[in-house]
VMD Tcl script that builds the backbone (N, CA, C; Angstrom):
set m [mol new atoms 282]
animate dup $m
set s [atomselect $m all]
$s set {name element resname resid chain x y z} {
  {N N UNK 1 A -1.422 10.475 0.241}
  {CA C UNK 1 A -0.440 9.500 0.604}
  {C C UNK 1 A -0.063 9.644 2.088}
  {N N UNK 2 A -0.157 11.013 2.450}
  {CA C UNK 2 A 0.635 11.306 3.799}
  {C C UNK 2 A -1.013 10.516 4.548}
  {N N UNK 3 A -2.068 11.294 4.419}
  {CA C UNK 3 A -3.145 10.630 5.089}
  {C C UNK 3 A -3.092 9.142 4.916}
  {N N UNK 4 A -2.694 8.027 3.966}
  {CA C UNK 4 A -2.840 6.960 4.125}
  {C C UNK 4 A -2.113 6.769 4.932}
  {N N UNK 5 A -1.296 7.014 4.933}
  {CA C UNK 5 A -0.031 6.381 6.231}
  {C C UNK 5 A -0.321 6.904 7.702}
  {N N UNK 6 A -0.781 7.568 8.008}
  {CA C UNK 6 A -1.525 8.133 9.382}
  {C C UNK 6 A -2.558 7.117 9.503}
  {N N UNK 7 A -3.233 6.406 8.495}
  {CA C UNK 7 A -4.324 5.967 8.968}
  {C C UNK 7 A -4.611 4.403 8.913}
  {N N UNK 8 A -3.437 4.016 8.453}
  {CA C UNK 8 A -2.900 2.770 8.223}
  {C C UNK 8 A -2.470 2.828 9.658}
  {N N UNK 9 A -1.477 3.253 10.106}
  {CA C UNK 9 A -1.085 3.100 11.497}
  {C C UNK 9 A -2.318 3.220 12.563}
  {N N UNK 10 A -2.664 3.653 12.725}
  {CA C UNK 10 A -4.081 4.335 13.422}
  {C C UNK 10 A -4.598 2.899 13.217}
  {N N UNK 11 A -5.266 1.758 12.441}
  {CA C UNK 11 A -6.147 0.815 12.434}
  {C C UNK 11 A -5.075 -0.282 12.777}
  {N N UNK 12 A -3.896 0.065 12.518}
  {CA C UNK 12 A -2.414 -0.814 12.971}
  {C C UNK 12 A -2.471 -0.941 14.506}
  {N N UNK 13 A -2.954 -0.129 15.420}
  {CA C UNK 13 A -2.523 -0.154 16.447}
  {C C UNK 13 A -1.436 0.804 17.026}
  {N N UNK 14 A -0.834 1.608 15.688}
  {CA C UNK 14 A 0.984 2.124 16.181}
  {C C UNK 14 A 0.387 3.558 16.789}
  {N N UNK 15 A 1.899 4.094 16.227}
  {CA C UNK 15 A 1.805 5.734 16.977}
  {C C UNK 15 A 1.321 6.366 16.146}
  {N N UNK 16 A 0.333 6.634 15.937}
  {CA C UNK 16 A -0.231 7.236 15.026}
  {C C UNK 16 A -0.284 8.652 15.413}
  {N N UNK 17 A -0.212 9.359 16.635}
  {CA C UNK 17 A -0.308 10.483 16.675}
  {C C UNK 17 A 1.568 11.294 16.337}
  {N N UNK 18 A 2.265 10.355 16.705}
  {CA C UNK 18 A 4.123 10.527 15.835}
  {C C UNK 18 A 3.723 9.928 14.300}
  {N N UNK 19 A 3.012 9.409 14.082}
  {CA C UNK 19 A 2.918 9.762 12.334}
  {C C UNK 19 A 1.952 10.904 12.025}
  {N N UNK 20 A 1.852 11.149 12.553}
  {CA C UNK 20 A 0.382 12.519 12.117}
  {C C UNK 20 A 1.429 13.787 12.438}
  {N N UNK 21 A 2.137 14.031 13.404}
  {CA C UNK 21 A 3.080 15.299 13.659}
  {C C UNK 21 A 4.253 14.740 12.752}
  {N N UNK 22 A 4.735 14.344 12.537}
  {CA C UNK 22 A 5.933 14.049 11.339}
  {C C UNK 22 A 5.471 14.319 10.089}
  {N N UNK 23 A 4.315 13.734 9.252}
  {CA C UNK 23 A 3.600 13.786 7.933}
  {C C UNK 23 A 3.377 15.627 7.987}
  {N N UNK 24 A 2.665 16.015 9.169}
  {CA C UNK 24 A 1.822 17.477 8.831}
  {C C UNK 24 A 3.140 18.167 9.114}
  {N N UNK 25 A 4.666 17.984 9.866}
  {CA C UNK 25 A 5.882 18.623 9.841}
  {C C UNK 25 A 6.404 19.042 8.729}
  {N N UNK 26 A 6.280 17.619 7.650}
  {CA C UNK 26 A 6.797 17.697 6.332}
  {C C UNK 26 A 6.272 18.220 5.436}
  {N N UNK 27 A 4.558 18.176 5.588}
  {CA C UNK 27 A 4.221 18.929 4.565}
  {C C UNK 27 A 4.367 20.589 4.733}
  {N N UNK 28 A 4.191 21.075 6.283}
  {CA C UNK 28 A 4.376 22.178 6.421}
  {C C UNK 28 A 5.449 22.535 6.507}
  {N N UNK 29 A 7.033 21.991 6.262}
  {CA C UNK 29 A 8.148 22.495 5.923}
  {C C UNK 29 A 8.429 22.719 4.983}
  {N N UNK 30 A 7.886 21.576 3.775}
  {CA C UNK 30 A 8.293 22.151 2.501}
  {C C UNK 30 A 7.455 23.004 1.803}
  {N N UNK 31 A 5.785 23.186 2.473}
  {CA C UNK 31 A 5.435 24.017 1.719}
  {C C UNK 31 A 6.024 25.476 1.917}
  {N N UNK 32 A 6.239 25.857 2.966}
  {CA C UNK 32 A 7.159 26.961 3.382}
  {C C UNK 32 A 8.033 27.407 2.872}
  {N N UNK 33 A 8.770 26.624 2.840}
  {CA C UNK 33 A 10.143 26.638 2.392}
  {C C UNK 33 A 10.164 26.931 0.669}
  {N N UNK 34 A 9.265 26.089 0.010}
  {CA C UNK 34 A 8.885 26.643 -1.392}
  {C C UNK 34 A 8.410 28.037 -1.682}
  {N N UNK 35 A 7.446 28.385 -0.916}
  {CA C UNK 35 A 6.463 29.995 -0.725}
  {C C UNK 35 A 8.303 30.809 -0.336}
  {N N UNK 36 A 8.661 30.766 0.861}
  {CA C UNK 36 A 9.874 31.346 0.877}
  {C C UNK 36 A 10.752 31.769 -0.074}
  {N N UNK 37 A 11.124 30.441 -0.681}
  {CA C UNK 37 A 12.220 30.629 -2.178}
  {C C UNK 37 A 11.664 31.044 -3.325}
  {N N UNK 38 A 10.119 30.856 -3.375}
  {CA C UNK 38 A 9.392 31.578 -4.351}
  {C C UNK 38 A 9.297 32.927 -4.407}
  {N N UNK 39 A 8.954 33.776 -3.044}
  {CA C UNK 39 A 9.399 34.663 -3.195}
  {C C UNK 39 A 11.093 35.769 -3.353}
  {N N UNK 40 A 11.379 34.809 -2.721}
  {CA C UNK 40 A 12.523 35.474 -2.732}
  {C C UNK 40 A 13.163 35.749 -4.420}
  {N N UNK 41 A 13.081 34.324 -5.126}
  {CA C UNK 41 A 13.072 34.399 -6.567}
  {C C UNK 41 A 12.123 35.624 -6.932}
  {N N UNK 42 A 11.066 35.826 -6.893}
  {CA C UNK 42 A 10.091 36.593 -7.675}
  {C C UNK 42 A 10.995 38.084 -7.183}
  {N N UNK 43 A 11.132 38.627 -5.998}
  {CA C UNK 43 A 11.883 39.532 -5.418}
  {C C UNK 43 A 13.062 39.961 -6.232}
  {N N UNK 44 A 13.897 38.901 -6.641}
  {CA C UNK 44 A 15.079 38.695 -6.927}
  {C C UNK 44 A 14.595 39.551 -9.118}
  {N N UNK 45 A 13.731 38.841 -9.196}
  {CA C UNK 45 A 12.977 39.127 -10.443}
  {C C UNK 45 A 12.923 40.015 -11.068}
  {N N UNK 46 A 12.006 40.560 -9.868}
  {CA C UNK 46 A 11.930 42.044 -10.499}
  {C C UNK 46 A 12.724 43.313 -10.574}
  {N N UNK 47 A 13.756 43.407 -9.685}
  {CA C UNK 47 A 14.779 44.030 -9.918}
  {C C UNK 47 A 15.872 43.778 -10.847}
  {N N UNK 48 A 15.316 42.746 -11.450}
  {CA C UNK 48 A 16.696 42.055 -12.620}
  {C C UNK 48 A 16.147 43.196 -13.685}
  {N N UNK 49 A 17.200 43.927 -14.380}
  {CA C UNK 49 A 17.325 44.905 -15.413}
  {C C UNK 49 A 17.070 44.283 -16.449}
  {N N UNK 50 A 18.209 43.386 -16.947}
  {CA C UNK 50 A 17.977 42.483 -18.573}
  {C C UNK 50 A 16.553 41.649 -18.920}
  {N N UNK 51 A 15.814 42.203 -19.381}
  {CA C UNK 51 A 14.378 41.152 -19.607}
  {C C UNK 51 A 14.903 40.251 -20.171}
  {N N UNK 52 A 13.977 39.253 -21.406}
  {CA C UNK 52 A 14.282 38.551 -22.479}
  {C C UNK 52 A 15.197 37.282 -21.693}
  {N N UNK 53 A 16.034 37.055 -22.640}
  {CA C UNK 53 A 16.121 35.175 -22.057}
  {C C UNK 53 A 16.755 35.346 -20.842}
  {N N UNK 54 A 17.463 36.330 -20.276}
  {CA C UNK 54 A 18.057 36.258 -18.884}
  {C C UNK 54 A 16.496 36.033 -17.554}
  {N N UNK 55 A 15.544 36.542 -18.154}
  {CA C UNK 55 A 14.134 36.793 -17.189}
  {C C UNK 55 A 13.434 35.063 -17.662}
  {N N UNK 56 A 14.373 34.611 -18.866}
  {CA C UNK 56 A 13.436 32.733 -18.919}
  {C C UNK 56 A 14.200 32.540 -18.089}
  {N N UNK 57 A 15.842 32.253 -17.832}
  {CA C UNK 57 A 16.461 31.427 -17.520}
  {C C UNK 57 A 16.560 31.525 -16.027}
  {N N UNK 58 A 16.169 32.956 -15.477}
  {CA C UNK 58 A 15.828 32.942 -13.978}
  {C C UNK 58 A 14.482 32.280 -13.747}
  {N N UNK 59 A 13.763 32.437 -14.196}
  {CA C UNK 59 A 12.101 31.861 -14.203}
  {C C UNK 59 A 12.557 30.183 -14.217}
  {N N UNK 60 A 12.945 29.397 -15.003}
  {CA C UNK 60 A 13.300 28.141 -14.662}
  {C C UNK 60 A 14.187 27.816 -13.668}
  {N N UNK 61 A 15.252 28.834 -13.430}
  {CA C UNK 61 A 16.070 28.297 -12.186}
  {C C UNK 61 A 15.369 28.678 -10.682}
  {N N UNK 62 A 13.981 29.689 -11.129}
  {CA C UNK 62 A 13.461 30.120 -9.721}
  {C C UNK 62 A 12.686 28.462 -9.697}
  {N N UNK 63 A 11.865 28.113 -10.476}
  {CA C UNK 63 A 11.721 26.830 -10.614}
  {C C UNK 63 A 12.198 25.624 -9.382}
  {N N UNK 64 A 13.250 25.717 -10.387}
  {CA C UNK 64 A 14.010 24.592 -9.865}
  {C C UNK 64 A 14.664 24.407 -8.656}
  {N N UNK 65 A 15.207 25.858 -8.358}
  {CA C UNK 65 A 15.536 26.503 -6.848}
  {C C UNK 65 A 14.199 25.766 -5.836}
  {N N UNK 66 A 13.160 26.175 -6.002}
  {CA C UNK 66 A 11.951 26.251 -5.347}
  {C C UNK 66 A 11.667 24.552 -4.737}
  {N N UNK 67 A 11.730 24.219 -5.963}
  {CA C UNK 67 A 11.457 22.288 -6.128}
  {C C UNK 67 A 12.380 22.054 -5.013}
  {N N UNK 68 A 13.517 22.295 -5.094}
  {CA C UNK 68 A 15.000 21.511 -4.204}
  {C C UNK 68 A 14.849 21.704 -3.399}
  {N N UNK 69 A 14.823 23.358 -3.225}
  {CA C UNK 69 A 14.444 24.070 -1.045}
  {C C UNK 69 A 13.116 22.942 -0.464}
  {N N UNK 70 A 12.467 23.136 -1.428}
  {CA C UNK 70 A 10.540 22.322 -1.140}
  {C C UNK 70 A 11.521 20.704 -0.693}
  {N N UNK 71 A 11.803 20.141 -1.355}
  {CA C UNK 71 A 12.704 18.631 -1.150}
  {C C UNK 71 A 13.391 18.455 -0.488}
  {N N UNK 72 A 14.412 19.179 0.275}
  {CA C UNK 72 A 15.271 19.420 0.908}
  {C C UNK 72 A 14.535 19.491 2.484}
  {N N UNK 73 A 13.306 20.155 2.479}
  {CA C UNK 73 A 12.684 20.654 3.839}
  {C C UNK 73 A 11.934 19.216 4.021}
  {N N UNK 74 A 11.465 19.034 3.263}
  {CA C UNK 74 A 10.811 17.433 3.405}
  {C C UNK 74 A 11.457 16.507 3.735}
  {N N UNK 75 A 12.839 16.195 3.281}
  {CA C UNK 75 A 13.413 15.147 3.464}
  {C C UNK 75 A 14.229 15.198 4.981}
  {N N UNK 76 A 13.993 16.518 5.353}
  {CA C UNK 76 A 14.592 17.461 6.654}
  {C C UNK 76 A 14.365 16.424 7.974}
  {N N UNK 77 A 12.907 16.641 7.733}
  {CA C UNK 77 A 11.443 16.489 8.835}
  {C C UNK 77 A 11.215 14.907 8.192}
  {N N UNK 78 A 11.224 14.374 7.725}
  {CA C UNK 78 A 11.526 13.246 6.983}
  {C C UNK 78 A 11.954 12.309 8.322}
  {N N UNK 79 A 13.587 12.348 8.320}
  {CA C UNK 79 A 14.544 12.298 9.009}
  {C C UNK 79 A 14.251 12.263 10.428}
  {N N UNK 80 A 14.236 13.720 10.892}
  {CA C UNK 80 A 14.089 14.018 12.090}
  {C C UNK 80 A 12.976 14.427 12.903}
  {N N UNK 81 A 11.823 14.277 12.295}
  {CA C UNK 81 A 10.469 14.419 12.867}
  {C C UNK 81 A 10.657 13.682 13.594}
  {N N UNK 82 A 10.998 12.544 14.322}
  {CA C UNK 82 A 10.562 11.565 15.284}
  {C C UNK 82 A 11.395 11.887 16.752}
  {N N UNK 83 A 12.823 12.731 16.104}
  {CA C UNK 83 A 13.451 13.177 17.202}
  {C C UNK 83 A 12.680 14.585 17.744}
  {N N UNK 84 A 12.334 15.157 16.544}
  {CA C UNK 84 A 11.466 16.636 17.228}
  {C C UNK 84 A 10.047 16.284 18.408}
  {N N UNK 85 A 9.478 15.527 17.805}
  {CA C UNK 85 A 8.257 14.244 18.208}
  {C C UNK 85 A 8.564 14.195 19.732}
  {N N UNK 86 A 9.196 13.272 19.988}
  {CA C UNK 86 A 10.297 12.856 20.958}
  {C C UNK 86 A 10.566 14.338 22.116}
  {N N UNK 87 A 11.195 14.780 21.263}
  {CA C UNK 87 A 11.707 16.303 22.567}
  {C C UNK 87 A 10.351 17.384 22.360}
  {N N UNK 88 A 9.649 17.608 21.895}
  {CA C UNK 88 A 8.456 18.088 22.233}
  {C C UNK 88 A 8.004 17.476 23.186}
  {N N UNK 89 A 7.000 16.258 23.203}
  {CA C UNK 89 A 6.417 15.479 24.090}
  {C C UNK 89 A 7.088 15.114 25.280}
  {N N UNK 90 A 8.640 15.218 25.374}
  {CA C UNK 90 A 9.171 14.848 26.756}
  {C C UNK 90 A 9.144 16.211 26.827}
  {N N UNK 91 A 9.414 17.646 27.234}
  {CA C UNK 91 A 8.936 18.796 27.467}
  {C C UNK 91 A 8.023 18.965 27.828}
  {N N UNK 92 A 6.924 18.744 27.176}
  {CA C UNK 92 A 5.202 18.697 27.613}
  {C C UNK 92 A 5.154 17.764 29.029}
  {N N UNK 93 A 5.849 16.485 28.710}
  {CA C UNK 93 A 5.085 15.931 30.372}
  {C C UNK 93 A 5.965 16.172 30.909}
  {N N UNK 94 A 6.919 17.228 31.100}
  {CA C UNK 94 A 7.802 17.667 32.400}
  {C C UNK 94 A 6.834 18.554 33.380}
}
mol reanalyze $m
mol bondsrecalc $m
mol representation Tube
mol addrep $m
């Protein structure tokens, strides 16, 4: 999906190189950001004493934790990729 939209613009005529650093921002924020909270959950894990349903009910909330941070970073760069876009590239041609 992220590649269609890079490449839709690209035969569009647009900025395709500010949709290509925004799309690869987002995917590489939230995948991060998931690996991050994943571990930190798994971390969090194994030092938990009580096995049994306290070790399900962390396992689904590491879950769900993970999903939101992952959503949260996406919708981040989402947003503001075009301003990061923007102040990168005016930096560069200074």
């Amino acid at each position: 999906m992220r590649a269609g939209k890079i490449h839709s613009s690209y035969k569009a005529g647009g900025d395709w190189e500010r949709d290509l650093f925004i799309e690869s921002s987002r995917f590489a924020a939230s995948a991060g950001a998931g690996v991050i909270a994943a571990k930190a959950g798994i971390a969090i894990f194994m030092f938990a004493t009580p096995v049994g349903w306290a070790a399900v009910i962390a396992g689904g909330l590491l879950i769900a934790g993970t999903a939101a941070v992952s959503i949260a970073a996406d919708r981040h760069f989402e947003k503001n990729g075009e301003l990061y876009y923007d102040n990168i590239m005016g930096a560069l041609s200074k």
